[in-house]
C-alpha positions as CSV (number, residue, x, y, z in Angstrom):
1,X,-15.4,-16.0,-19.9
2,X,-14.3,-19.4,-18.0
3,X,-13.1,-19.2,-14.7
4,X,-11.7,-21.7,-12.5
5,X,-13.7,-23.0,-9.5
6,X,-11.1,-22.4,-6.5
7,X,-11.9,-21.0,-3.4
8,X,-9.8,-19.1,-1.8
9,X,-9.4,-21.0,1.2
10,X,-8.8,-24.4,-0.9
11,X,-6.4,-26.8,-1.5
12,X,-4.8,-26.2,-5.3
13,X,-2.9,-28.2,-7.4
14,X,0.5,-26.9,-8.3
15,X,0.7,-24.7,-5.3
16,X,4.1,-24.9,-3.9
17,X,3.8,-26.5,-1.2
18,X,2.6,-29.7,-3.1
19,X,4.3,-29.2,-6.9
20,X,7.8,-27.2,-6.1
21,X,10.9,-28.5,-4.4
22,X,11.8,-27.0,-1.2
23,X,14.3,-24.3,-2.1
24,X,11.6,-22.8,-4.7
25,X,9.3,-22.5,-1.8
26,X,11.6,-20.8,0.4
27,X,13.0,-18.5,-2.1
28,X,9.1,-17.6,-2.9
29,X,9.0,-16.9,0.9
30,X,11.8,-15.2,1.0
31,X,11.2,-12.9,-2.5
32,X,8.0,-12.3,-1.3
33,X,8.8,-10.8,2.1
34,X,11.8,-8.9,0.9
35,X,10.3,-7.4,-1.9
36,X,7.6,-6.0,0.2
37,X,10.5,-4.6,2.8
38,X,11.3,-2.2,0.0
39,X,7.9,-0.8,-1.3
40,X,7.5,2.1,0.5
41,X,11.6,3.2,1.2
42,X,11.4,5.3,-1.7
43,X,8.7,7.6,0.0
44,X,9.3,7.4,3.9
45,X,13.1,7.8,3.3
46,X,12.7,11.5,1.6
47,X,10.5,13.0,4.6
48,X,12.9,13.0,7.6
49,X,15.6,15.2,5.1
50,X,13.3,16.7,2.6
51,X,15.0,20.2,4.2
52,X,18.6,19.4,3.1
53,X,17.3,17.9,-0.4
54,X,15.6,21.1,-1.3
55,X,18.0,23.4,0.0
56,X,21.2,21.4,-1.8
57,X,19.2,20.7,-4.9
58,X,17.7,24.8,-5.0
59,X,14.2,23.3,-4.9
60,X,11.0,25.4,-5.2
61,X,8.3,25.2,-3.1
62,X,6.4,23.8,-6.1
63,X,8.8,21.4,-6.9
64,X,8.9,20.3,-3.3
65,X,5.5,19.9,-3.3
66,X,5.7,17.9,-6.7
67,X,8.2,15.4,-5.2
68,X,5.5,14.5,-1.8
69,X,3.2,14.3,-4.0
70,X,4.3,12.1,-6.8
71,X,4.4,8.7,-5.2
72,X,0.6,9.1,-5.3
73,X,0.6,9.9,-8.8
74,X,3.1,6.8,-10.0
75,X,1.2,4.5,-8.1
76,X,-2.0,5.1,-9.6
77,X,0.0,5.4,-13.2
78,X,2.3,1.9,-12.9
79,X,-0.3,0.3,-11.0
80,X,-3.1,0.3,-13.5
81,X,-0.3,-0.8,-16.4
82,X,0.8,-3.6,-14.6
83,X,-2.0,-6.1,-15.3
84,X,-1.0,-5.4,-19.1
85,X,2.7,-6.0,-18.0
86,X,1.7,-9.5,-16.5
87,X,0.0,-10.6,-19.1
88,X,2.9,-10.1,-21.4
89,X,6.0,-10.7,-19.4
90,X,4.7,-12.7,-16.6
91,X,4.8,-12.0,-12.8
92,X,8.3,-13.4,-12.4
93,X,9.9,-11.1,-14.8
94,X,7.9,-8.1,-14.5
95,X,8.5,-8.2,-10.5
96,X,12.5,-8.4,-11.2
97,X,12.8,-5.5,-13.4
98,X,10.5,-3.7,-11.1
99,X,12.5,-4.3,-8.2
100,X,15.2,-3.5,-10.7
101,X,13.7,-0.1,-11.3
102,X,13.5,0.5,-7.8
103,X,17.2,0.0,-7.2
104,X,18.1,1.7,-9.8
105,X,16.1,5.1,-9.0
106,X,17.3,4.6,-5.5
107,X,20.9,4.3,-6.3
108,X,21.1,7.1,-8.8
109,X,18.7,10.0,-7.5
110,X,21.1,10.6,-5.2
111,X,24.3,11.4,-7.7
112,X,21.4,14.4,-9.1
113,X,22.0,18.1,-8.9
114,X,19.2,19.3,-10.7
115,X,15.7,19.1,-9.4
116,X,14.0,17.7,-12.5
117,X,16.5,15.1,-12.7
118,X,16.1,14.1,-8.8
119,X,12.0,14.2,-9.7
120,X,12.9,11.8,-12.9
121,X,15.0,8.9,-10.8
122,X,12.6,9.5,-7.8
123,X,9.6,8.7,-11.0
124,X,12.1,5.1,-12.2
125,X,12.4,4.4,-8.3
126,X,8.7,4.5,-7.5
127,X,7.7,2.7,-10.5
128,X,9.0,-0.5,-9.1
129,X,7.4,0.5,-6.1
130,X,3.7,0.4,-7.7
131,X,4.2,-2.6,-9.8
132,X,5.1,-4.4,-6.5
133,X,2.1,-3.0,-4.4
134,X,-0.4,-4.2,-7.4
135,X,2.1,-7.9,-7.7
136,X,2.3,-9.1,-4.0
137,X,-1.2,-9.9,-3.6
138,X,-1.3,-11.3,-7.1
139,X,1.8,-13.8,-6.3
140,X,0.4,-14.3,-3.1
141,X,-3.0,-16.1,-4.8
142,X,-0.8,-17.6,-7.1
143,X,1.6,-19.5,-5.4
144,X,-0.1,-19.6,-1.8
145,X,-3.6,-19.9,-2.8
146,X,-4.1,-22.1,0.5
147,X,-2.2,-19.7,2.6
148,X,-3.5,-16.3,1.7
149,X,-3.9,-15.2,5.5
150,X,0.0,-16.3,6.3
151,X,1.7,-14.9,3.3
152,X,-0.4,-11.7,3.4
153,X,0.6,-11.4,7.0
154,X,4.6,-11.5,5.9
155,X,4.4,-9.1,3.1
156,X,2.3,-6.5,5.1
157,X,4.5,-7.0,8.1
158,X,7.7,-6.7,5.7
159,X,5.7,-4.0,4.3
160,X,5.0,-2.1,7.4
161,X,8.7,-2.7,9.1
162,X,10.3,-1.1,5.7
163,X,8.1,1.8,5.7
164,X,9.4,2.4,9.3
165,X,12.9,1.4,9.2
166,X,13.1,4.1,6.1
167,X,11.6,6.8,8.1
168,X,13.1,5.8,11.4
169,X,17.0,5.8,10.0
170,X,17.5,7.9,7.2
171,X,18.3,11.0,9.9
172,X,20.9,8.5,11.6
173,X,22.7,7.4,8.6
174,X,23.1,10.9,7.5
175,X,24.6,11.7,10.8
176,X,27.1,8.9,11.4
177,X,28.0,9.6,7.6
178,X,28.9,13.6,8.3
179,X,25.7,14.6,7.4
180,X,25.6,13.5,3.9
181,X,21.8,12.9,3.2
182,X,23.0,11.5,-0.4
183,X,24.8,8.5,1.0
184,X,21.6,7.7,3.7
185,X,19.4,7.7,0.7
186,X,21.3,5.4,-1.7
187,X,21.7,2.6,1.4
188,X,18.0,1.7,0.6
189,X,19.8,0.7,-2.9
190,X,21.2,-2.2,-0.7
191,X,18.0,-3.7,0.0
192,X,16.8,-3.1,-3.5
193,X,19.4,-5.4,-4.7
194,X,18.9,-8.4,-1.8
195,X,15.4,-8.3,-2.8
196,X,15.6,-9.0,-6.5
197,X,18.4,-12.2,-5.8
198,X,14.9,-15.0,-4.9
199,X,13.3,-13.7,-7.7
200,X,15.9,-14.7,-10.1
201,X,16.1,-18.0,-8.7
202,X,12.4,-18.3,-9.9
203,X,12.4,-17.5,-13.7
204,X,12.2,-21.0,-15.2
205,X,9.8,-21.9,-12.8
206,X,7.4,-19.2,-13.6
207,X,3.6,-20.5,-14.2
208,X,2.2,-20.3,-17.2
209,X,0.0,-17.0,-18.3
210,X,-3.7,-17.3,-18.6
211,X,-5.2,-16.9,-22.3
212,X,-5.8,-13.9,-23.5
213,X,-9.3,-14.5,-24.3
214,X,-9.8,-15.2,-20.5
215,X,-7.5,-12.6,-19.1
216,X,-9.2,-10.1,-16.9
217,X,-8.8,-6.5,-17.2
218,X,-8.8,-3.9,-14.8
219,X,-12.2,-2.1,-17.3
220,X,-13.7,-5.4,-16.7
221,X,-13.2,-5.0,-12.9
222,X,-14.5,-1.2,-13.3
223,X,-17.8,-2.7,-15.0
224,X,-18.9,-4.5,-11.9
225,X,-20.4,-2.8,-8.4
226,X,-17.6,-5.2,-6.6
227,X,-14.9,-3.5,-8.3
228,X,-15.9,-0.1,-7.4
229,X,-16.8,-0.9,-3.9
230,X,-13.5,-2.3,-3.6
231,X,-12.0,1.1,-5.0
232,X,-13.9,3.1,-2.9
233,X,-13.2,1.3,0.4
234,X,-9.9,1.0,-1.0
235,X,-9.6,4.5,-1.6
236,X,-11.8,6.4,1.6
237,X,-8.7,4.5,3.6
238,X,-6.3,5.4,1.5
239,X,-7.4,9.5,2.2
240,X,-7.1,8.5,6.2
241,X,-4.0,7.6,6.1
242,X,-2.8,10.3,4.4
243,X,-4.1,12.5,6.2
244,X,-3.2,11.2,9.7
245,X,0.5,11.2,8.2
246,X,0.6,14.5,6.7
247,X,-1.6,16.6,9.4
248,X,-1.7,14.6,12.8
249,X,1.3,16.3,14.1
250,X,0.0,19.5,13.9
251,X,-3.4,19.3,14.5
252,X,-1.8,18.1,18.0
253,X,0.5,21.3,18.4
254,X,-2.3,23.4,16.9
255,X,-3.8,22.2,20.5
256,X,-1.0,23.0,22.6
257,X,1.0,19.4,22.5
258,X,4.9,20.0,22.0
259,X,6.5,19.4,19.1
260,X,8.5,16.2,20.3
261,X,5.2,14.6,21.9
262,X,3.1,15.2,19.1
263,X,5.8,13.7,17.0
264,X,6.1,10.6,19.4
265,X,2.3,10.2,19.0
266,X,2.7,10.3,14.9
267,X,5.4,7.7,15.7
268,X,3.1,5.4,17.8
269,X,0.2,5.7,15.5
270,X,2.0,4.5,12.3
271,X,4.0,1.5,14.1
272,X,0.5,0.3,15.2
273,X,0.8,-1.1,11.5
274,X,3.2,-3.6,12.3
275,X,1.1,-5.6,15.3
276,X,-1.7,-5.3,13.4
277,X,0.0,-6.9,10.3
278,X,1.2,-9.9,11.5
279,X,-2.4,-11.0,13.3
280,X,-5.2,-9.4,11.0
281,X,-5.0,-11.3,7.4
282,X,-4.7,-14.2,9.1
283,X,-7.6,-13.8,10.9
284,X,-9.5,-12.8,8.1
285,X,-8.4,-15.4,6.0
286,X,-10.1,-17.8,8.6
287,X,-13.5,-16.1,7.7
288,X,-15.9,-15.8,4.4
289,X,-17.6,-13.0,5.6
290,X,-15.8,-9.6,6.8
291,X,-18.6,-7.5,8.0
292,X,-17.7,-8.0,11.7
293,X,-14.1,-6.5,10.7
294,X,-15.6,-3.6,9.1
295,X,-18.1,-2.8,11.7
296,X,-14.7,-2.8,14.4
297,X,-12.8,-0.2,11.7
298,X,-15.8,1.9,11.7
299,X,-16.5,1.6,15.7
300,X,-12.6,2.5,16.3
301,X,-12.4,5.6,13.6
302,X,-15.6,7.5,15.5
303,X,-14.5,6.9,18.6
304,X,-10.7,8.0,17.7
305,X,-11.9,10.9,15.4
306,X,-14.2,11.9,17.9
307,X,-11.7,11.9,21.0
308,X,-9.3,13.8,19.0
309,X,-12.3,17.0,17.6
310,X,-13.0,17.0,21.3
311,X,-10.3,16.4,23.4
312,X,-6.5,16.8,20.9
313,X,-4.4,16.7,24.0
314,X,-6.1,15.5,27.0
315,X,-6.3,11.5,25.1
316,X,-4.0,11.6,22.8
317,X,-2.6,8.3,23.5
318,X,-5.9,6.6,23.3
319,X,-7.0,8.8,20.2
320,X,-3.7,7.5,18.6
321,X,-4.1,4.1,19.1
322,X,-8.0,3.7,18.3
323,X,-6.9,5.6,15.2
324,X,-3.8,3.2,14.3
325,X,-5.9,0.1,14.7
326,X,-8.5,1.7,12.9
327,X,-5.8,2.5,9.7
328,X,-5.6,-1.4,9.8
329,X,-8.0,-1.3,6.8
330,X,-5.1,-1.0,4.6
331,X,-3.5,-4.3,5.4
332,X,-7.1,-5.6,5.8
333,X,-7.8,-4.1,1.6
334,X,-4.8,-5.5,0.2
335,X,-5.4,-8.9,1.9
336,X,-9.7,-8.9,0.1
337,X,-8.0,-8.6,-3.1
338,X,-7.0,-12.5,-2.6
339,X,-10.1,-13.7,-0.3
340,X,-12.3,-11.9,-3.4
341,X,-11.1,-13.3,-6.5
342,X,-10.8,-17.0,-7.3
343,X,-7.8,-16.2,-9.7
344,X,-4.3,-14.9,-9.8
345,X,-5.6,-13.4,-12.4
346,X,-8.6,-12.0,-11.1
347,X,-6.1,-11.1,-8.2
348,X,-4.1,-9.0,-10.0
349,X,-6.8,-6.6,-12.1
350,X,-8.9,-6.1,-8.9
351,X,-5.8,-5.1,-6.9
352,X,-4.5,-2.8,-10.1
353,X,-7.9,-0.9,-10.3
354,X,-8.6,-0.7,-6.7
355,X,-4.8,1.0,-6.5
356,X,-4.6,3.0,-8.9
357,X,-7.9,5.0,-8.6
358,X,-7.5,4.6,-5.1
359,X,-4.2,6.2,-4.4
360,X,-5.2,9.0,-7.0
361,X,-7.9,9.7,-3.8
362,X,-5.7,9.6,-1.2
363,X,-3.6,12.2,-3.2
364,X,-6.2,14.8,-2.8
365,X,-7.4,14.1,0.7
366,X,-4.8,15.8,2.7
367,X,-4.3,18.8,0.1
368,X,-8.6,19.2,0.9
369,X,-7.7,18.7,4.3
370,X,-5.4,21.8,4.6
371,X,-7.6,23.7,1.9
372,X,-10.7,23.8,4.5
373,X,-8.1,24.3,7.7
374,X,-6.9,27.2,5.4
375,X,-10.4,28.2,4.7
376,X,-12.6,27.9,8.0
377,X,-9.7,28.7,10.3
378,X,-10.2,26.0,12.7
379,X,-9.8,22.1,12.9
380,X,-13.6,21.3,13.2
381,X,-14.4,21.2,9.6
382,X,-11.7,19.7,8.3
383,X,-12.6,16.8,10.5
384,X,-15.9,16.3,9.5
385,X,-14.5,15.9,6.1
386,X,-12.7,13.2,7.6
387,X,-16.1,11.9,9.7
388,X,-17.7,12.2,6.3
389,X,-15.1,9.8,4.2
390,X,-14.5,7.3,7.1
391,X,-18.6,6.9,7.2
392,X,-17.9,6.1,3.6
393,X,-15.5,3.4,4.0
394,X,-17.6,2.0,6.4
395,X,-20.7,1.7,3.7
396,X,-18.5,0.4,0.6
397,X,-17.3,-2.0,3.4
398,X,-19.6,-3.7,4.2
399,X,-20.8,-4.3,0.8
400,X,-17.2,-5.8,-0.2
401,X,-17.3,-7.8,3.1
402,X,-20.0,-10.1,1.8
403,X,-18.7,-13.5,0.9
404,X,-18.5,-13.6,-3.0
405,X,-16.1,-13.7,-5.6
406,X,-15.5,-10.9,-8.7
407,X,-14.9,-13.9,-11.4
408,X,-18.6,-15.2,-10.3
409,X,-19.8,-11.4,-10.9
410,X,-17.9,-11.4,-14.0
411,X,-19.7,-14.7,-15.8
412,X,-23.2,-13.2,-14.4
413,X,-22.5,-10.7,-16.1
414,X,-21.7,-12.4,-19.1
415,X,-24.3,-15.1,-19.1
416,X,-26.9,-12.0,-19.4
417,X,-25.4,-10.4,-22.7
């Protein structure tokens, strides 16, 4: 297999800065960061009223529990075809009829009034959801190749702001509409729409695809220690996150924090994301080796975890906030999926395997969590499971943070066959 030579920090020719006029660069800007504004508003949106949806749709628990859990599940599923969709469509198109999907699903789940049909446009409208999280970074190499650090910052930041504003306004917009939770749902549709407008500006000036005989797949990625470190790190962060979203709340009022402070602390501990967004990938664009970043994660996650199985109520604050900053792995993982590969290509199939395996482990981790709450009747073990995965993160990191690239691993590989 031939790979091209680029660094990820280089200067390449034909990236937009130096081979597109000025309106194709800012509508790449611009489709890039709105795009990423609607990734996650199909999940954080359905939280904040999942009580009205289930009593006005006749939900079961187990459906209920079907519907949090299935963005994990279409995430891994999309994610790992969308390499294969590149490939054969391009990024252009595939990203527009994602974004497509997305606004459709979000526009028409609400008009549902049967549970398996709500579950089936919630499936179309989280489907463009994981073919964006897996495209991003991939568009990212291949048009900003000499800007990975800025344009990861935008997206992430976009990314981060849309996963709050959802969460944050969905209550709100029911309200001032007379309670109608159907009508605060299909407002998201709205963004869905602005965002696809760049993209079709950019369909006759979509790049050329790789060969197929050099194409890299997402088994070849799986073939290599690199790509499993990457899925592991990937993943052990993934399981955090979850975690901290699904259980922090109540761990807190478990230890006699009210409902509305531990609430505020959850609040304060997922906005974290958006500081840390627009100064991390930047900064570690700046650097070839990330170990430092990883030993900082790790330092942050003890400290927080250990504050919080110690002391829930007396530091909250300061457990929250060593925790958020700690969670910064995830815009820190998507932004190695560019400073590790050499290729848009290469881009792409690490960021699809490392996503799809990865978000089928963060599915489990917060139904383990509850399982051993359930089971030991205390906090204690399920946060040494959590002790346990972060010490994990912490070793596949700092094997991924060593300055190298997968298309190098991938032609070592080759040149001993």
């Amino acid at each position: 297999m031939t790979t091209g030579r680029t660094g990820a920090s280089d200067e390449v020719t034909g990236g937009p800065t130096g081979a597109h006029p000025a309106w194709l660069v800012a509508a790449l800007v611009a489709g890039i960061g709105l795009a990423a504004l609607n990734l996650r508003t199909a999940i954080t949106s359905i939280g904040p009223v999942l009580d009205e949806i289930t009593s006005d749709l006749a939900m079961s628990g187990a459906t209920a529990g079907m519907l949090t859990t299935l963005p994990v599940l279409c995430f891994a599923a999309f994610g790992a075809l969308t390499p294969l969709l590149i490939r054969r469509f391009g990024e252009h198109h595939v990203l527009v009829v994602a974004l497509a999907a997305l606004t459709l699903g979000l526009g028409t789940r609400v008009l549902a009034g049967q549970p398996w049909l709500f579950l089936a446009l919630s499936t179309v409208a989280l489907s463009g959801g994981a073919v964006g999280n897996v495209l991003l970074p991939t568009l990212v190499k291949q048009h900003f190749p000499h800007r990975v650090g800025a344009m990861t910052t935008l997206y992430t930041t976009a990314m981060a702001a849309g996963t709050a504003l959802a969460a944050a306004m969905t209550v709100p917009l029911a309200e001032a509409t007379g309670g109608r939770w159907r009508v605060a749902l299909g407002c998201y549709a709205v963004l869905g729409l602005l965002a696809i407008v760049p993209w079709l500006l950019t369909l006759r000036r979509e790049p050329g695809r790789a060969p197929e005989g050099r194409a890299i797949s997402v088994g070849q990625v799986l073939r290599t220690a690199m790509g499993w470190q990457s899925v592991v790190f990937f993943g052990t962060q993934s399981i955090v996150a979850y975690v901290m979203f699904g259980w922090f709340a109540q761990l807190l009022r478990d230890s006699g924090l009210d409902a509305t402070t531990a609430g505020l602390a959850l609040s304060y501990l997922t906005a974290l994301g958006v500081p840390v967004s627009l100064t991390l990938p930047g900064l570690a664009a700046r650097v070839r080796d990330h170990r430092i970043f990883v030993v900082c994660f790790f330092l942050a996650y003890i400290a927080g975890f250990t504050g919080l199985w110690v002391a829930p109520v007396a530091g909250v604050w300061a457990w929250a906030t060593l925790i958020g900053m700690a969670m910064s792995t995830f815009p820190f993982a998507l932004t190695l999926f560019a400073l590790r590969t050499r290729t848009a290509d290469g881009t792409a199939a690490l960021s699809a395997a490392s996503q799809s395996i990865g978000y089928l482990m963060a599915g489990l981790g917060p139904f383990l969590f509850g399982l051993l709450r359930e089971v030991s009747g205390s906090w204690d073990v399920p946060l040494a499971m959590v002790m346990g995965i972060v010490a994990l993160n912490f070793t596949a990191g700092m094997f991924l943070g060593r300055p190298r690239y997968l298309e190098d691993t991938l032609e070592a590989a080759a040149a001993r066959k």
